[in-house]
N, C-alpha and C positions, 0 to 999 in steps of 0.2 A: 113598312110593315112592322107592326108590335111583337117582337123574338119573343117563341112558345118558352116558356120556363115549366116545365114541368115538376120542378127541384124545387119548385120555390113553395114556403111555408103553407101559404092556400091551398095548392095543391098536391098534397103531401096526402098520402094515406096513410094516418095513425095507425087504424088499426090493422092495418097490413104492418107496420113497422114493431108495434108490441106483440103482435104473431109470431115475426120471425127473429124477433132478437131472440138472443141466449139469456142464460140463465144470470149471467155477470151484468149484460147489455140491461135487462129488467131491472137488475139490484141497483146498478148508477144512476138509471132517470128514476126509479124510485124515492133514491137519496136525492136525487139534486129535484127532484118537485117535494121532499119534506121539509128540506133546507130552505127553499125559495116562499113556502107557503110560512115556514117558522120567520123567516125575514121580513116576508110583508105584514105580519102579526106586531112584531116586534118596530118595526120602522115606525107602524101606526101607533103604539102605544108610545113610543118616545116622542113624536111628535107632538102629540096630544100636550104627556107629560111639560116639554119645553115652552108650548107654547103659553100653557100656562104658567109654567114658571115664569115667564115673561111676562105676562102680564098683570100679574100679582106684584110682582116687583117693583114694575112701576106704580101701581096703586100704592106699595108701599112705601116707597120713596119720594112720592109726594105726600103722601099723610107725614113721613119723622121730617121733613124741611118745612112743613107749616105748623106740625103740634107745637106746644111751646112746653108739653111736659112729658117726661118720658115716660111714666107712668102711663098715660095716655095711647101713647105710642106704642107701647108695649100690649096694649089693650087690642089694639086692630092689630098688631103683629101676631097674636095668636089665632088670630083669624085667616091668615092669609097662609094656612100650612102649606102650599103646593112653592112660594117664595123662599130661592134659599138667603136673599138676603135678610129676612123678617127671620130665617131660625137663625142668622148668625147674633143678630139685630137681640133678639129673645134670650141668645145665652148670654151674652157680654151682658144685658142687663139682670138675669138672675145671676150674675157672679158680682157685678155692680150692688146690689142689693144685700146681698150676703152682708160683704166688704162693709156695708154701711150697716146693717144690724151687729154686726162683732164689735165696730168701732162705739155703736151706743152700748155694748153691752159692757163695757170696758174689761176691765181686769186683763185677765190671763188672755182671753179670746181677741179681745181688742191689741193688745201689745206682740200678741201672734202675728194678726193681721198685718202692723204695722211690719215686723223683721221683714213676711214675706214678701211685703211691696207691693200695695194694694193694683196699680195700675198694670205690673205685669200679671198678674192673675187673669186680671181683666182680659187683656191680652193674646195669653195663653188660649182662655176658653173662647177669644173669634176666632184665633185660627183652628182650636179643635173642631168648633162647630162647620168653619169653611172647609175643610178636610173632609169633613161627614157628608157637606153635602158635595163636593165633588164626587167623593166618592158614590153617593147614591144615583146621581147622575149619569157618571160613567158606566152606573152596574147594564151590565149586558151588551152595550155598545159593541163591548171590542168582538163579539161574536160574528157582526155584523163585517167587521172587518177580515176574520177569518171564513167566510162565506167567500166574501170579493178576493181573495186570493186565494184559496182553493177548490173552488167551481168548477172555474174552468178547465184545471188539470183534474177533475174527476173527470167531467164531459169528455175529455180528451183519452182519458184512459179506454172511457167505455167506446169512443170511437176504434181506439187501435184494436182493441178487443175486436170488434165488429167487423174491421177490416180485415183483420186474420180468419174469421170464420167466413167472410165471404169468399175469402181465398179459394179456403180449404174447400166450397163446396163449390166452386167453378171448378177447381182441379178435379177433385172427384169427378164432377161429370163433365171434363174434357172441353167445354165449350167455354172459350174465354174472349167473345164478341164483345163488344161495346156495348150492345145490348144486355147482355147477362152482367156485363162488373156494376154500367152505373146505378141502375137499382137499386143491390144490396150496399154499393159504396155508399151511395144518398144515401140509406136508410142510416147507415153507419155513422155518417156526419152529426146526423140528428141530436146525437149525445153533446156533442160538443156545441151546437146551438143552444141546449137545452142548461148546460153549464156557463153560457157564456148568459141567459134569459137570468139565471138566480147569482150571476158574479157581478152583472152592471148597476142594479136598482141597490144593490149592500153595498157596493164601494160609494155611490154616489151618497147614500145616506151616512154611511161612517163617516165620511168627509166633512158633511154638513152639519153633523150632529159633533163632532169634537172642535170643529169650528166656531160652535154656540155655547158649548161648554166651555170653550176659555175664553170665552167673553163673560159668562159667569161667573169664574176664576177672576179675573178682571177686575170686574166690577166688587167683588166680593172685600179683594186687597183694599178696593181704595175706599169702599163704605168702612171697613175696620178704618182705616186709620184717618176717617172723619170722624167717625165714632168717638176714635180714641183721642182725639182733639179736642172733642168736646166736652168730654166728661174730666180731660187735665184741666182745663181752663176752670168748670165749674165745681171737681168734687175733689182734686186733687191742688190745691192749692197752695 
């Protein structure tokens, strides 16, 4: 025979449980269903965001290994905004650009140019650009990770809440069967299911998502210093 589960999620009476919760018991599934609908909100636009990131990157990374001029390249790289390799790709070559307009323009501009050391400029501005874009990346992530750890100690709180006022109204009315506790205790638990429903889908994506982000990190290092290979061999000679 199939064991009756009465407790179990299907047959759970909601609105019997938002009835008799309290006023605290309200306030915590309130919060943990705005937390959980703000994370499925946010899950889906980073998603979105990465996946494009990725695949813009690769388009770009096969366009600057076939063009043969960076001009070019630089051309489809303004095209490809959602890529952070194409904005690193874009500043190291308007700081490249510069560098070469001072050195035609000589004088004072040009012999500037030279003290500062044209190739760390260069430089500098990939990694500020790989900086920016990490950080645009990571914006809002770490939310997603303060959800998956404190969920489920709301859910929890609002369960002991619930279990103390079930207490209190068995003792009041004298009758403390098994009939009378498991009800209000199930209903009680609910919290803590409902904390543990908005703490598993944000850990598993803050996982996934800082796991992808430093594969962008990654990848970013070692485009700069192909980049920067490149441009010693043919501008800094």
């Amino acid at each position: 025979m199939t064991p009756h589960l009465p407790l179990a999620l299907g047959a759970m009476n909601y609105v019997e449980i938002i009835r008799d919760a309290s006023f605290i018991e309200l306030a915590v599934l309130l919060l943990l269903m705005g937390v959980s609908v703000a994370s499925w909100a946010l899950i889906a636009m980073k998603a979105s965001q990465l996946a494009k990131a990725r695949a813009q990157s690769l388009t770009f990374l096969d366009t600057f290994w076939k063009a043969s001029r960076l001009e070019a390249i630089y051309q489809s790289a303004q095209k490809l905004d959602g890529s952070p390799l194409s904005k690193v790709f874009c500043a190291g070559y308007e700081e490249l650009t510069k560098l070469a307009q001072a050195k035609e323009g000589g004088g004072e501009g040009g012999a500037l140019a030279e003290r500062l050391g044209g190739i760390e400029n260069v430089e500098r501005a990939l990694h500020r650009a790989a900086t920016a874009q990490i950080t645009e990346l990571e914006n809002r992530v770490s939310f997603l990770g303060t959800v998956g750890a404190a969920a489920p100690f709301v859910g929890l709180f609002g369960t002991v809440i619930g279990i103390l006022s079930a207490f209190n109204q068995i003792a009041e009315q004298g009758n403390a069967t098994l009939a009378t506790v498991a009800a209000p205790v199930g209903n009680a638990l609910f919290a803590t299911a409902a904390g543990l429903f908005a703490a598993i889908p944000a850990v598993v994506a803050y996982n996934s998502f800082v796991s992808r982000i430093k594969v962008f990190d990654t990848e970013m290092s070692n485009f700069s210093a192909d980049f920067l290979n490149i441009i010693k061999r043919h501008f800094f000679r």
